[in-house]
C-alpha positions in Angstrom: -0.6 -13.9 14.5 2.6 -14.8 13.6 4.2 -13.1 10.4 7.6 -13.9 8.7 9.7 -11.3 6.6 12.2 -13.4 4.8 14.2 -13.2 1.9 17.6 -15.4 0.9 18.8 -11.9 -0.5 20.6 -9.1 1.9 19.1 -5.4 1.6 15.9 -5.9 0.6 14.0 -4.1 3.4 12.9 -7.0 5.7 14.3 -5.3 8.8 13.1 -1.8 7.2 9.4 -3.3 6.7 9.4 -5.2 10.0 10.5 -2.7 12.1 7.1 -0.5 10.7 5.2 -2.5 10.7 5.5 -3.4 14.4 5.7 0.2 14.9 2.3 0.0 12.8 0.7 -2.2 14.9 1.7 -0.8 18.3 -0.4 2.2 17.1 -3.1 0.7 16.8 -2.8 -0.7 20.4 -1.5 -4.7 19.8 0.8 -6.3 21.8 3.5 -6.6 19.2 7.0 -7.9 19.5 10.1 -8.7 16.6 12.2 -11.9 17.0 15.5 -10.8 15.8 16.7 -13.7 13.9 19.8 -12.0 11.5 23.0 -12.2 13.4 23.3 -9.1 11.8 21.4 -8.0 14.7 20.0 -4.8 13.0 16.4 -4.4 14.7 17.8 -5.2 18.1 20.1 -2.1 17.6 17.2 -0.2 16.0 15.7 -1.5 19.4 17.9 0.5 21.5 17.7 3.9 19.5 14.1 3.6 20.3 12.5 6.3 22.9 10.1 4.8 25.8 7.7 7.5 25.2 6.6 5.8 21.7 4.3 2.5 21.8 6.1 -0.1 22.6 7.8 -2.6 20.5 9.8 -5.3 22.1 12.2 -6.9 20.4 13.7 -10.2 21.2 17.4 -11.3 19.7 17.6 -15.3 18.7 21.6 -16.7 18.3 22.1 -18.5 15.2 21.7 -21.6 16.7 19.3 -20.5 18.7 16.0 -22.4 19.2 13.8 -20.4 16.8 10.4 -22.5 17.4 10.3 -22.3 20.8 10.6 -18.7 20.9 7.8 -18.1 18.6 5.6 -20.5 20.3 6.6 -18.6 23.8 6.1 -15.2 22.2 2.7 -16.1 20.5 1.2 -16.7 23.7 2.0 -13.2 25.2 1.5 -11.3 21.6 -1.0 -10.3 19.5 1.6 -10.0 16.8 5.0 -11.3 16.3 7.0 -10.6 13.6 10.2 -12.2 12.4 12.9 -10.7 11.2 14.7 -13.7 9.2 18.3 -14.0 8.1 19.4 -13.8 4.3 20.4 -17.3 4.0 19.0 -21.3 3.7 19.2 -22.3 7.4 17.0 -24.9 9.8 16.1 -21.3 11.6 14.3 -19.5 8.4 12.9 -23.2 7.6 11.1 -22.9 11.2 10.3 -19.9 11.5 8.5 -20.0 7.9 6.9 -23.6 9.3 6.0 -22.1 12.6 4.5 -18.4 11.1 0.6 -17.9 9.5 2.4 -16.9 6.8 5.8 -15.3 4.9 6.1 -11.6 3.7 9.0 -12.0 1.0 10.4 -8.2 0.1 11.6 -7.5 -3.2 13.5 -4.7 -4.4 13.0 -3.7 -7.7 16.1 -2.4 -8.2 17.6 -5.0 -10.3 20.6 -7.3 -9.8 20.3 -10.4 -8.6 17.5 -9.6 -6.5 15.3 -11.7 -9.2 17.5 -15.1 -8.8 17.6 -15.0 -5.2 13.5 -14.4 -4.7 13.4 -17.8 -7.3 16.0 -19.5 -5.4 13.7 -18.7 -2.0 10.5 -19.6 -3.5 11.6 -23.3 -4.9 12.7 -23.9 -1.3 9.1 -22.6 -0.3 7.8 -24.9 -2.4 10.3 -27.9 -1.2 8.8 -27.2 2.6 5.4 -27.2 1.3 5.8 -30.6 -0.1 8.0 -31.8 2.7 5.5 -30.4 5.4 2.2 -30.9 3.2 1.7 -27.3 4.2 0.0 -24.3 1.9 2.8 -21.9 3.8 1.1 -18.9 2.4 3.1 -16.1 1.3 3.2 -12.7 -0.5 5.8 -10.5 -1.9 5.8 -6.6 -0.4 7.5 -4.6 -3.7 9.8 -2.4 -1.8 11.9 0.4 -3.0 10.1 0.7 -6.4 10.4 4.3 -8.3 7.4 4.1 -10.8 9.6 6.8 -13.3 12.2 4.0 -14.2 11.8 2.0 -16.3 13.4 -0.7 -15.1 11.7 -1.1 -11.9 8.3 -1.2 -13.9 10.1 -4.1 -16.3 11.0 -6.1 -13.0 7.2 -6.1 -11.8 6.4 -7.5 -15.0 8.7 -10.2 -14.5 8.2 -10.8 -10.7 4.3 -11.5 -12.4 5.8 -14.6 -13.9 6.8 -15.9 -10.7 3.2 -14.8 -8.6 1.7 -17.3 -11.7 4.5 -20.2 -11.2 4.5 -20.4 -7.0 1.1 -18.9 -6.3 2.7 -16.4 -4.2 0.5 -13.3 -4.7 1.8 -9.8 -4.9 0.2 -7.5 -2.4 -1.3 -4.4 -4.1 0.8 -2.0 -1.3 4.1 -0.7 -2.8 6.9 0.8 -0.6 8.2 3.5 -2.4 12.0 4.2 -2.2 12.0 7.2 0.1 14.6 8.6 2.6 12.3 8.6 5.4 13.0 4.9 6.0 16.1 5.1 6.4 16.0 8.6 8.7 13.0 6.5 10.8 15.5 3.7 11.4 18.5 5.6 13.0 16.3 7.2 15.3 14.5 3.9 16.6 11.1 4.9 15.1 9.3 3.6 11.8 7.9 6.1 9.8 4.1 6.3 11.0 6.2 8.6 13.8 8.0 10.3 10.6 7.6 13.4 9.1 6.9 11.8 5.6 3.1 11.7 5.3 3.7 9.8 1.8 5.7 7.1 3.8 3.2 7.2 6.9 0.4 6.4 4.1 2.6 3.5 2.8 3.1 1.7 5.8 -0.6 1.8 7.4 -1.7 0.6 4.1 0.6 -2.3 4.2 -0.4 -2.9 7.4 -4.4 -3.0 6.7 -3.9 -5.0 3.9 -1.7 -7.5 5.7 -4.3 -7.5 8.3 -7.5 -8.2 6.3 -5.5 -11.2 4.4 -5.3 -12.5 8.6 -8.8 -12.0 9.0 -9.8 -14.2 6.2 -7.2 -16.5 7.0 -8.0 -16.9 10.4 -11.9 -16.9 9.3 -11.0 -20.0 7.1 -10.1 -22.0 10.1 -12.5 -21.2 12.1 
């Protein structure tokens, strides 16, 4: 299974959600890896904080030019699970990757800004590559950072609703709530299923059930 977290806005979580839910996973006993794919290079240094005495994780840096697809089709053959930790920006490696993966987790913060105008800029591309590859290219938005007390954040899920209806790109039901433990996880090289936030732990193995069972139908499908 091959899963890409991309969105063409910056600090929106998909390091933060791809780094736990590898971590996730790697409870569970898969073979999971990240491919590292931001020059940023933020879950390759997460990487190194990360002690050997917790399941392992392996993640794998790609160079901006670097050949994206072949790396995921190398990777896919040793892994259970790879995950994909995509760039904030309209390049030939997020079009591949997005090509090449089962399908696209898109975080959104709901925090305002112009997080809203970015996730519409991303999704016409999406749509773009599905007519240019005649590809369904699923994908789902992960509501990240939400705080259900303002109002605001409840405002922006009504509108992100508008654009679930316009790009059939469903909303999964899991909401990541914004929560310190993320963060804290990070700089220590662990996701938050190793934290000391039970609310967070919750969070994150029920994004990653529910991101599994959409797999199992999927792969079920093709069958």
């Amino acid at each position: 299974m091959v899963i890409t977290v991309i969105s063409f806005k910056g600090g929106v979580g998909k390091s933060t959600i791809s780094q736990n839910l590898a971590v996730a996973f790697a409870h569970q006993g898969k073979e999971v890896c990240i491919i590292d794919a931001d020059k940023n290079q933020s879950t390759s240094m997460w990487y190194r904080f990360r002690q050997e005495d917790y399941p392992k994780v392996t993640v794998f840096h790609v160079p901006e030019k670097g050949d994206i697809a072949k790396t995921i089709n190398d990777l896919e053959e040793k892994y259970e699970i790879v995950i994909v930790d995509c760039p904030p920006a309209i390049e030939g490696i997020t079009n591949f990757a997005v090509a090449k993966s089962d399908f696209s987790l898109i975080p959104v913060a709901t925090t305002g800004g112009s997080d809203i105008w970015a996730t519409e800029s991303f999704l016409e591309h999406l749509n773009l590559l599905r007519t240019r590859l005649n590809a369904p290219l699923p994908a789902f938005f992960v509501i990240n950072r939400f705080e259900k007390n303002v109002n605001m954040h409840k405002a922006y899920l009504e509108a992100l609703d508008q654009y679930v209806k316009a790009y059939e790109v469903p909303r999964l039901e899991t909401i990541l709530s914004k929560r310190t433990a993320y963060g804290e996880a990070n700089t220590n090289g662990c996701g938050v299923v190793e934290w000391d936030n039970p609310d967070a732990k919750a969070e994150i193995e029920e994004l990653a059930a529910e991101v599994q069972t959409f797999a199992q139908k999927l792969f079920a499908n093709h069958s």
